[in-house]
N, C-alpha and C positions, 0 to 999 in steps of 0.2 A: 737312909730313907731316900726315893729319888726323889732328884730335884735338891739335893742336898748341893751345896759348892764347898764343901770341906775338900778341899784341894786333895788330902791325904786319905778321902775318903775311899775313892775309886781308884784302881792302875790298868794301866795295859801291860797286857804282855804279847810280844811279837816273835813269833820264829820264822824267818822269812832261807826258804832254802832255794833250790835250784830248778824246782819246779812247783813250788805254791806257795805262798807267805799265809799265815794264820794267826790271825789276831783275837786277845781274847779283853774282857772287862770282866774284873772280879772287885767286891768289895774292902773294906781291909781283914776280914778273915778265909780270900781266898777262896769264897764263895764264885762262880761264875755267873755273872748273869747276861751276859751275850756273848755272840761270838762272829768272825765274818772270814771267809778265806776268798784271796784275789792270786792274783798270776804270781811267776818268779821272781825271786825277791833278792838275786846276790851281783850285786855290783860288780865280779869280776866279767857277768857275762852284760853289763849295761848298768848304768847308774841310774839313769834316768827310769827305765825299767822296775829298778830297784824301790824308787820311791816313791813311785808311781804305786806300786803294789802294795806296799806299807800303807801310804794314805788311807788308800780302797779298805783296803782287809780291817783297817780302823774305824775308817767310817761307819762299814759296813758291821763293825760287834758296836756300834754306837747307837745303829739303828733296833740293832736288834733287844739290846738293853733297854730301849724304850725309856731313858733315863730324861728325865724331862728338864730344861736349862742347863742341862750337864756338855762340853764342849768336849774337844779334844787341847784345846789350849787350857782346859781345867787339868787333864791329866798328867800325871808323871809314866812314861814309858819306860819299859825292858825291852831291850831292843835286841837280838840275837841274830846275826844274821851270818849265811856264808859265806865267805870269799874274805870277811873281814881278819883272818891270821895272816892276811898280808898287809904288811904296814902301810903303806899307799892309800889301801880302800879301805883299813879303820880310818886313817887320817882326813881321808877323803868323804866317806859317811859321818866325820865326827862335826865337820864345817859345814853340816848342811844344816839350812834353814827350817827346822821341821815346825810341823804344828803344834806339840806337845808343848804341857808347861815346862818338863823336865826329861830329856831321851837320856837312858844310860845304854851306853853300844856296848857287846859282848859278843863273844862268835856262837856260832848255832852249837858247838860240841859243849861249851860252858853251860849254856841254860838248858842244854841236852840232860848235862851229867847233875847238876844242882837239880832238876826236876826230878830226874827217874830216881836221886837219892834224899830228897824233901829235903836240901839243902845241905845235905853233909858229905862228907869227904865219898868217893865210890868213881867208879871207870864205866864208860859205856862205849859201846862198836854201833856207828853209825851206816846203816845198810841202805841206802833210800835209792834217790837219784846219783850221788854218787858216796863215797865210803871214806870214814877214819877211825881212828882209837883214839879215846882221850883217858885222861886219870883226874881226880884233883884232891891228893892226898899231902895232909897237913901244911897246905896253902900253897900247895907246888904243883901248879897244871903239868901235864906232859902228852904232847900228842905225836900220832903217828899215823904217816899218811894223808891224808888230804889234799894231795898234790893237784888236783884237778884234771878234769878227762877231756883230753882221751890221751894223756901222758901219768896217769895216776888213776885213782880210785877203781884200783881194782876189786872185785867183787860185789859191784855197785850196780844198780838198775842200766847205766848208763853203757858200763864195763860188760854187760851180758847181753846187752842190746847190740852194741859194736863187735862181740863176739860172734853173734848169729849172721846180723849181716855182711859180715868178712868171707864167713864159711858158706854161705850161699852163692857168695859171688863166687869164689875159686872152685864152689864146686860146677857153677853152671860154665864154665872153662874147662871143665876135665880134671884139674888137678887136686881133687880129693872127692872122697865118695859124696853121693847124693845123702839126704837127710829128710826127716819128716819134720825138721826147720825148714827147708825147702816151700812146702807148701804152704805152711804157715803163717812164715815168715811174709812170703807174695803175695798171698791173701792179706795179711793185716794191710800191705801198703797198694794192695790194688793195683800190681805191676804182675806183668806175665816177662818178662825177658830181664837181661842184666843189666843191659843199656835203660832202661828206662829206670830200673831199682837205683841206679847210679844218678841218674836225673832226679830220685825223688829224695836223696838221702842227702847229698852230697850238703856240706857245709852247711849241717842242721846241727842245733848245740845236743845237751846232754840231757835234757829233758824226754828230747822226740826219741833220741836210741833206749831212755829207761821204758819208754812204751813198749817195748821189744823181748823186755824181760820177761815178762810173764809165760811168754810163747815157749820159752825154752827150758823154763819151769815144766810148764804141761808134757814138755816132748822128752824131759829126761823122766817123769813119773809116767810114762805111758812106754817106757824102757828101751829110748833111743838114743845108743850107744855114743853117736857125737854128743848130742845134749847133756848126757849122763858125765861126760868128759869133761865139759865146758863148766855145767854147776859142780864137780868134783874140786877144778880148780881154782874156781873163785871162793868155794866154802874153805879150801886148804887154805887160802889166806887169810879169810877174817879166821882161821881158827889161831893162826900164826899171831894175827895181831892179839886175840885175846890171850897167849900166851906170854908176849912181851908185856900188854899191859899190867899181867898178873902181879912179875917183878919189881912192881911198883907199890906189891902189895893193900892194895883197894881190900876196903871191907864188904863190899860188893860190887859186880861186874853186870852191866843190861845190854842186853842189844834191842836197838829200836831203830824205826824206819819203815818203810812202803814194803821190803820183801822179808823182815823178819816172819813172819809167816812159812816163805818159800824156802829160807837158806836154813834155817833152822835145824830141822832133821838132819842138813848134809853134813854138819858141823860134825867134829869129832867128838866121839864121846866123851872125853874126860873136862872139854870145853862146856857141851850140854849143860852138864850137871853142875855146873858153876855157875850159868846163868839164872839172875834173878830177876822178874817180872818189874820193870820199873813202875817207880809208885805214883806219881805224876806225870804229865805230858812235856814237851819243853816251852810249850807257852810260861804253865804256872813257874818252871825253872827262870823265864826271862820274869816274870814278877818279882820271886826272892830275890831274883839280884838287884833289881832296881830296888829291894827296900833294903838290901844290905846295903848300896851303898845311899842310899839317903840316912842308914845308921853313921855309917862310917861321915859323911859330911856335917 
């Protein structure tokens, strides 16, 4: 009931990625009854950044739940976030001061694969702002990829955005053909020459290039030959990853993220047909884990 302070009553659950943190409030069957999304949420590109986002996206399903005396210091959190498989910035996000009655930290691929498999063991390819594989069978994570961009996550929002804009520049130099990326690509950033695309791009993180993605989406379905090249070879690698995750044998495999949509079709067939629709989002995934482990405590 709102207005309840049964501590165990209500959770949050947070998946804060590289380009938007999503916060959600459900009761204890799971129920959603708010939700709030704020800015980037992974500590390796800003800490401060990081927590700032979480607050927001919490406060923000706080208001929206209309929960009446209900705080955020009432709450227990599931906290999932990226950047945190590097020991440093779990370490680092673990010593933070939060509002929550109880924060349990997890990385985004965890409460990814425990959501899309309503808690049980299953693998999913994370396609968003930037890209991984994870598994989590018979209590044995295993991930691949997730290096960070623009040295990793290939076949990622980020990885197709820095594609386009590579290939524009060499091409307005002469050295590779022009594209109907070309235009697109100028138009989205409102630049007419190279010099200026280089002033507008230059030293922006992995969010601003996933913007970029969609562009090259359009121009390989509208059957322009560089485009069609570019989404060929980023789809060749999540097919790759999904092949390695397989050997891990997962009783099911999801792909989710901002371009499962777009990369989908390009994938190889025999990958296709393997993938299953995840049955949760990774909010509700960062829930189950906070009440696993308030089981385990």
């Amino acid at each position: 009931m709102p207005g309840s302070r049964d501590n165990n009553k209500f959770f949050l659950g947070i998946d804060g990625g590289g380009s938007k943190c999503k916060a959600i409030i459900v009761d204890s069957d799971n129920n959603i009854l708010g939700s709030g999304i704020s800015g980037p949420a992974n500590p390796l590109h800003g800490f401060e950044q990081a927590i700032n986002s979480i607050t927001e996206s919490a406060q923000l399903a706080l208001k929206d739940a209309a929960l009446a005396n209900v705080k955020l210091a009432d709450m227990v959190a599931g906290v999932g976030l990226a950047g945190v498989n590097l020991p440093a910035l779990f370490e680092q996000m673990s010593e933070w001061q939060h509002p929550f009655k109880q924060m349990f930290l997890a990385t985004d691929l965890l409460i990814a694969c425990l959501g899309a498999h309503q808690g049980k063991d299953g693998a999913v390819m994370i396609t968003g702002t930037g890209s991984c594989g994870f598994s989590y069978v018979n209590g044995h994570p295993y991930t691949l990829g997730g290096h960070g961009f623009p040295h990793g996550d290939k076949g990622s929002g980020a990885w197709f955005g820095f594609q386009a804009a590579n290939h524009v520049l060499m091409s307005l130099d002469g050295l590779k053909e022009s594209s109907c990326i070309n235009e697109k690509l100028m138009s989205l950033l409102g630049v007419n020459d190279g010099l200026t695309m280089v002033e507008t791009i230059a030293g922006k993180p992995a969010a601003f290039y996933a913007k970029m993605a969609n562009l090259v989406f359009d121009a390989a379905e509208e059957g322009d030959e560089v485009a069609k090249a570019i989404v060929r070879e980023g789809a060749g690698y999540i097919s790759g990853v999904a092949r390695q995750l397989e050997k891990q044998q997962p009783p099911r495999i999801s792909l989710i993220g901002g371009l499962t949509p777009r990369i989908t079709p390009w994938l190889d067939q025999d990958v296709r047909e393997q993938l299953q629709a995840p049955l949760c989002p990774p909010e509700i995934g960062a829930v189950i884990f906070a009440k696993q482990q308030l089981t385990l405590l």
